[in-house]
C-alpha positions as CSV (number, residue, x, y, z in Angstrom):
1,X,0.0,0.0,0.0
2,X,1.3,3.5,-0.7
3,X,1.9,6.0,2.1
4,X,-0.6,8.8,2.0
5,X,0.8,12.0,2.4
6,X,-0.3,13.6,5.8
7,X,-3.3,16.1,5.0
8,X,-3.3,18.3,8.4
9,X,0.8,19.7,9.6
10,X,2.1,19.2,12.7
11,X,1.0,22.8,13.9
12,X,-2.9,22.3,12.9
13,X,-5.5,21.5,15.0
14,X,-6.1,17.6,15.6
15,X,-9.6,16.9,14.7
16,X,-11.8,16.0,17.7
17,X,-11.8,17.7,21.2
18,X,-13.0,15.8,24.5
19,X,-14.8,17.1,27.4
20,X,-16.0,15.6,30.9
21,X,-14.4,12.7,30.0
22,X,-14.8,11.8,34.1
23,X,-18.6,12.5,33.9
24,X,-21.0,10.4,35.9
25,X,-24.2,10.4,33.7
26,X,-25.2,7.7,31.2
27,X,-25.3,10.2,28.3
28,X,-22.4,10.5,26.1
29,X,-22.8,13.5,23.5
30,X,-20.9,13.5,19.8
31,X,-21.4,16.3,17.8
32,X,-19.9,15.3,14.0
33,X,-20.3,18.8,12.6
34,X,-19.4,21.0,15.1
35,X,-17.0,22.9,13.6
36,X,-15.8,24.6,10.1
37,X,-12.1,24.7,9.7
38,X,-10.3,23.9,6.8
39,X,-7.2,22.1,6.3
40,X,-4.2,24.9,5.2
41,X,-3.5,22.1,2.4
42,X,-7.0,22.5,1.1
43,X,-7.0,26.2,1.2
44,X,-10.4,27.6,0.9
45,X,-11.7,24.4,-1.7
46,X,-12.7,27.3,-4.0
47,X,-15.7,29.2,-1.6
48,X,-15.6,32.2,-0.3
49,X,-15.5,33.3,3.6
50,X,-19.1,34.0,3.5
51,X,-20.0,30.6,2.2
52,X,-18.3,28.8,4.7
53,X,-19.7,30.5,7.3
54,X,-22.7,29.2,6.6
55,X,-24.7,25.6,7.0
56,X,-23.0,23.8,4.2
57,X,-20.0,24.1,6.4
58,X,-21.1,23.0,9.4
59,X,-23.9,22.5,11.6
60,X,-24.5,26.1,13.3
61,X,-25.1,26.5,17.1
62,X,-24.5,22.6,16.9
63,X,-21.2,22.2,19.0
64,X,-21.8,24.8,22.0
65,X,-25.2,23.0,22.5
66,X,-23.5,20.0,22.8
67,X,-20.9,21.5,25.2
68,X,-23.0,23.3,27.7
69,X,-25.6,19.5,27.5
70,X,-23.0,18.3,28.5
71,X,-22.1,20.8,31.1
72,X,-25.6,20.4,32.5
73,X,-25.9,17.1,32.9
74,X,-22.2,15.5,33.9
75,X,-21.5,14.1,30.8
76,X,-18.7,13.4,28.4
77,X,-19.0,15.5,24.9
78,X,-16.6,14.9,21.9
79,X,-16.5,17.2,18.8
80,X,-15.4,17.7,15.5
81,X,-13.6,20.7,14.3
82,X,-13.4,20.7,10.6
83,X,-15.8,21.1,7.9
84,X,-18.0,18.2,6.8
85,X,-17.0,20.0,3.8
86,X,-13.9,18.1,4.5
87,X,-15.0,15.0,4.4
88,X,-18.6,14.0,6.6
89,X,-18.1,12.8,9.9
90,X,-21.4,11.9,9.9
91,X,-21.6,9.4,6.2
92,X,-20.1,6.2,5.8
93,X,-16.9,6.8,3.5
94,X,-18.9,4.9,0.9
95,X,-21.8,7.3,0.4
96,X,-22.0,9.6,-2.6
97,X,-21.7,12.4,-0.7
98,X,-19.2,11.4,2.2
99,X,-17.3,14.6,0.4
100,X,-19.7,16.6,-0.7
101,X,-19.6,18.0,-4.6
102,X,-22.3,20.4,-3.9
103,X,-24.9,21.7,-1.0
104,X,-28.0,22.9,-1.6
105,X,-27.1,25.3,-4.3
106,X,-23.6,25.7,-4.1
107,X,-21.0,23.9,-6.0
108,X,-17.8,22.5,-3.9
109,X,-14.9,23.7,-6.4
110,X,-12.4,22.3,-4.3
111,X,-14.2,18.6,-4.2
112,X,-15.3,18.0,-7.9
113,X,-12.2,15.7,-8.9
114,X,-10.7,13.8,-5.8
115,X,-8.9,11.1,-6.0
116,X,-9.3,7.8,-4.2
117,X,-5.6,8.7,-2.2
118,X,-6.7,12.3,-1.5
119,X,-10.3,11.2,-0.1
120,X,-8.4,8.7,1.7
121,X,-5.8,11.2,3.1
122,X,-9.2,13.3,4.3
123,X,-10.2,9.9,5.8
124,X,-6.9,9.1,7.7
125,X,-6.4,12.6,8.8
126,X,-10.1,13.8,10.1
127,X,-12.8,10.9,10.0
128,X,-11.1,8.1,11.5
129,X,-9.2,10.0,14.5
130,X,-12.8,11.2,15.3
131,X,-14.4,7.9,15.6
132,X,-11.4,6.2,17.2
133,X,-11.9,8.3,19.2
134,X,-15.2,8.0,20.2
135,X,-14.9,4.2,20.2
136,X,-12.1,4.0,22.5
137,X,-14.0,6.1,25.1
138,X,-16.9,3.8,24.4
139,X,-14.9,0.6,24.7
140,X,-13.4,2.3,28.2
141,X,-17.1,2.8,29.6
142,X,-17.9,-0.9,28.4
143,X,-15.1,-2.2,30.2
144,X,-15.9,-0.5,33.5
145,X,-19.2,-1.5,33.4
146,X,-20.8,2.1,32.8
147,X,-24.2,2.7,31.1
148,X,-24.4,4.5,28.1
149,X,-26.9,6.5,26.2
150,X,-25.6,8.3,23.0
151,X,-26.8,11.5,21.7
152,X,-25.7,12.8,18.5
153,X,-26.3,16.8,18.3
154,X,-27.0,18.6,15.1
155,X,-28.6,21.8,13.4
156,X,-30.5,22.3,10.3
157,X,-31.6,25.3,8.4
158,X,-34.8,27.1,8.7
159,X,-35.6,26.7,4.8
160,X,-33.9,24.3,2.3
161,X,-34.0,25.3,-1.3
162,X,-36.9,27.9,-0.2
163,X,-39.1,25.6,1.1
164,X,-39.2,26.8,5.0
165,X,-39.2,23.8,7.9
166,X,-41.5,24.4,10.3
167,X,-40.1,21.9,13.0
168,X,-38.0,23.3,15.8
169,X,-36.7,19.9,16.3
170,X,-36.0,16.9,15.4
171,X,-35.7,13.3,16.7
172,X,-34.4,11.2,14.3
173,X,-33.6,7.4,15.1
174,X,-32.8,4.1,13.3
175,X,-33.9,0.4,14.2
176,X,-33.7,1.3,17.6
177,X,-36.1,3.5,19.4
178,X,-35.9,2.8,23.1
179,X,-35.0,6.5,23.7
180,X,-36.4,8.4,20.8
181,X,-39.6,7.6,21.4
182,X,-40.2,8.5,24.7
183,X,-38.2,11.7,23.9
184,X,-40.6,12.6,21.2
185,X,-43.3,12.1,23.3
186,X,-41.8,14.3,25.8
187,X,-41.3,17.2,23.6
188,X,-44.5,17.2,21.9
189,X,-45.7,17.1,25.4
190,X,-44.2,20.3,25.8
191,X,-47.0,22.2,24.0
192,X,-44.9,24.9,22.2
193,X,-43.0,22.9,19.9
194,X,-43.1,21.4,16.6
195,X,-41.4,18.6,16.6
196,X,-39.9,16.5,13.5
197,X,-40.8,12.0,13.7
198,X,-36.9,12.0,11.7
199,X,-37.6,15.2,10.3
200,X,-35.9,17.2,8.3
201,X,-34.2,14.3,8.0
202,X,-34.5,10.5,8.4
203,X,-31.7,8.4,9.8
204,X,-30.9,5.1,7.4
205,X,-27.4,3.1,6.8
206,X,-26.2,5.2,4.1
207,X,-27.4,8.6,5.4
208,X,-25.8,8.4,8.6
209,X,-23.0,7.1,10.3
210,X,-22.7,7.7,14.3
211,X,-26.0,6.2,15.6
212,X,-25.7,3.5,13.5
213,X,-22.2,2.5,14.0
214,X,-21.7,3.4,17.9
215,X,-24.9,2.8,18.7
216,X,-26.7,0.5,17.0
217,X,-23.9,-1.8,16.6
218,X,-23.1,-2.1,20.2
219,X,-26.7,-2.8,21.6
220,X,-26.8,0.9,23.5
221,X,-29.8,2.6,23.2
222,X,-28.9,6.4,20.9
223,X,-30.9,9.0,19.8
224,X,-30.0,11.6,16.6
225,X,-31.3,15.5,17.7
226,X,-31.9,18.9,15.5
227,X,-32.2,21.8,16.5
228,X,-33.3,24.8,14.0
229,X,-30.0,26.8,14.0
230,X,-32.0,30.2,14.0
231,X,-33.0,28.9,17.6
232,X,-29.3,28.2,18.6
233,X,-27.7,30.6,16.6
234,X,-26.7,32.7,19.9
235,X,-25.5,32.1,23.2
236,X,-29.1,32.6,24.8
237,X,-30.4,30.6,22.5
238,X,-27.9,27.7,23.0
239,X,-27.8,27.7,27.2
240,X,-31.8,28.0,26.7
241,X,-31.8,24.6,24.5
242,X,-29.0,23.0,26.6
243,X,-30.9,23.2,30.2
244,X,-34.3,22.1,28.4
245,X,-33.0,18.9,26.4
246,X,-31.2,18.5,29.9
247,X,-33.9,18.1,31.8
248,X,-36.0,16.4,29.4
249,X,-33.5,13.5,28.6
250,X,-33.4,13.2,32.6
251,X,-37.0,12.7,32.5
252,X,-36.9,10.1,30.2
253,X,-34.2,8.2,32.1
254,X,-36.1,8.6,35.0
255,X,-38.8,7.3,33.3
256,X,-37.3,4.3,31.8
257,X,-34.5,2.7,34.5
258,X,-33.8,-0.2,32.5
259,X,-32.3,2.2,30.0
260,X,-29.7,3.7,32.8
261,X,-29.1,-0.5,33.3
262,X,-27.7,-1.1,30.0
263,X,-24.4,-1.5,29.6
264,X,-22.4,-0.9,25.8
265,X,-20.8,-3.8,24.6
């Protein structure tokens, strides 16, 4: 096998960060598109500074309400810093649009002809650091005996191609729904809220990657949340979203000990 060049230096960023890694609640919180940098090597992939601060680049609001959920309830959070114009943290490195040609409208200059080696350099350098990550800490709260409960946190945008959303979020879920259920219940519950059934988006194998692969694979029950990024798209709106899906994922726990009982594997 050839040696892939290394895409990040030794002076960038690494790809994930890790918080409340000691945390004593069941929940552990992944947010795959939490943040929007760009490899130096890839420069700018052709957009301009005001297209990459937008959705296409990452998931807005995403990452601090992951941080300050976690805050809230003693729970370990890991993120990821660069684009999912990148490559998607989120996709399994076989889908279409693992790195993404084009989003919504706009066309991804600097992703049109990649290579198998350079999508594989992406790969070695952002995606797979991420997730070993993530499935080391998981393998660590397996072998201690710890319950687990994941949450995966992401945003979406008001409208897509100008047809408006009218959820404020979203719980989106696979084969298993021990968690997302009850949590959609809840919410609805709440009276104020309209609330997606895996809307905007519907989790499958070949959308999505996180759930599926460190959740659903190891038996532990997971659950995939959006929030509407013009909800979260300031720090009032974030701390207000992060101390209500705290106390509502509590509830459900509380409602459903077995859950807190079940240990990953």
């Amino acid at each position: 096998m050839p040696v892939l060049p290394a895409l990040l230096s030794p002076d960038e960023p690494v790809p994930f960060d890790v918080r409340g890694r000691k945390g004593r609640s069941p929940f552990f919180i992944v947010c795959d598109h939490a943040g929007r940098l760009l490899p130096r090597a890839l420069g700018t992939l052709g957009l301009s500074e005001a297209e990459l601060a937008t959705h296409i680049a990452w998931d807005i609001g995403a990452g601090e309400v992951a941080r300050r959920l976690a805050t809230a309830l003693d729970a370990c959070v890991v993120w990821q810093r660069y684009s999912r114009l990148v490559i998607d943290c989120n996709r399994p490195l076989d889908a279409a649009d693992s790195i993404a040609t084009r989003s919504e409208r706009t066309l991804i200059p600097g992703n049109q002809n990649v290579t198998t080696g350079n999508a594989a350099a992406r790969a070695n350098a952002i995606f797979h650091p991420y997730h070993d990550t993530i499935r080391a800490a998981l393998d660590r709260r397996a072998a201690e005996g710890r319950p687990t409960i994941l949450v995966a946190m992401h945003s979406f945008t008001p409208a897509f191609l100008d047809v408006a959303r009218p959820w404020q979020v979203g719980v989106l879920y696979n084969r298993d729904t021990r968690f997302a259920v009850p949590l959609l219940d809840l919410l609805r519950r709440e009276g104020d809220l309209v609330v997606g059934d895996n809307e905007p988006y519907a989790v499958s194998d070949v959308s999505d990657f996180s759930i599926n692969h460190h959740g659903e694979h190891r038996a532990i029950p997971c659950v995939e949340l959006e929030l509407r990024q013009d909800l979260i798209a300031d720090e009032a709106g974030q701390s207000a979203w992060a101390q209500r899906l705290a106390g509502l994922l509590a509830e459900v726990l509380e409602s459903l000990p077995s859950l807190a009982a079940t240990e990953s594997r």
